[in-house]
N, C-alpha and C positions, 0 to 999 in steps of 0.2 A: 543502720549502716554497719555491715562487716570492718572490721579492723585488723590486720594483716601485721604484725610487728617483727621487722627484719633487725636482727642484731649482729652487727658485723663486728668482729674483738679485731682490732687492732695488733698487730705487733712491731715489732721495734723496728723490722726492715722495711717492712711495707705499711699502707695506709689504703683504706678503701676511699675509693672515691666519694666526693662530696657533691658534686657536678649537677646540675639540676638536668641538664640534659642527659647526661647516665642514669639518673633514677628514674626516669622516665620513661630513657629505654631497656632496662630493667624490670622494671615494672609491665609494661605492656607488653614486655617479651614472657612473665611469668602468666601472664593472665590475659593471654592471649582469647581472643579479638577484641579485648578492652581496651580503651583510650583514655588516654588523661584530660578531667574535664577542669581541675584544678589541682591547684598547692598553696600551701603553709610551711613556709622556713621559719622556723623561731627562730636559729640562728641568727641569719639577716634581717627577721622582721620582716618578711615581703610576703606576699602573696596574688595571685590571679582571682580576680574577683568580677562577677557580675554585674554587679554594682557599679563598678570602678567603668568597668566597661560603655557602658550608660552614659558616663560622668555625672554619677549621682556617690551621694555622700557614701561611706561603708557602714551600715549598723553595726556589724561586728566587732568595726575599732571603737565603739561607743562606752563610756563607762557601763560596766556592767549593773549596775545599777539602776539605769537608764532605763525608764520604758519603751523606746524604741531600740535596743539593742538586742540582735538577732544571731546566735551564734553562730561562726562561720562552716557550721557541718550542716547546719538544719539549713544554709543559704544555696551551696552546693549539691545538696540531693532535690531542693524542692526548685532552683533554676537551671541546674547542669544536669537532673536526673543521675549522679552518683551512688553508684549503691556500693563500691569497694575504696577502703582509705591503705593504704601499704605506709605504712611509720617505717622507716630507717632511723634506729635510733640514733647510730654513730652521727649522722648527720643534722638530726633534728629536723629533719623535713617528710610531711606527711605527701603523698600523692592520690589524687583521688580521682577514681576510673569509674565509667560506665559502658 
């Protein structure tokens, strides 16, 4: 998977946005006709997940250690078919398109 890493510098009057629904449309405005098929906020800890979706447990939140624990990039390209991640670093949230 491509990884795309947006760095927005802050200054003192203004603030970029954090908004999950702005990087979103950001993102699929940059990399148009791609869609967002997930996300990873560290910040908030949250994330869209396939799994979850199911209502089945996350591997990804699994100790890493864990034999069943399946990284949440390799869950998103092999369930969502994602092939592009755009990291906003200012925000700590990855979005991930296909």
């Amino acid at each position: 998977m491509e990884t795309i890493e947006i760095n927005l510098i802050n200054n003192k009057k203004f603030r970029a946005s954090e908004i999950i629904a702005d990087l979103k449309s950001i993102s699929e405005t940059l990399y148009f006709p791609m869609k967002m098929v997930g996300l990873w906020d560290y910040h908030l800890n949250i994330h869209l997940c396939p799994q979850l979706e199911r209502r089945e447990k996350c591997n990804h939140e699994l100790d890493k250690t864990d034999p069943l624990y399946i990284h949440y990039e390799k869950t998103i390209q092999r369930e969502k078919k994602a092939v592009l991640c755009v990291y906003f670093t200012h925000a700590k949230m990855k979005i991930y398109l296909k």
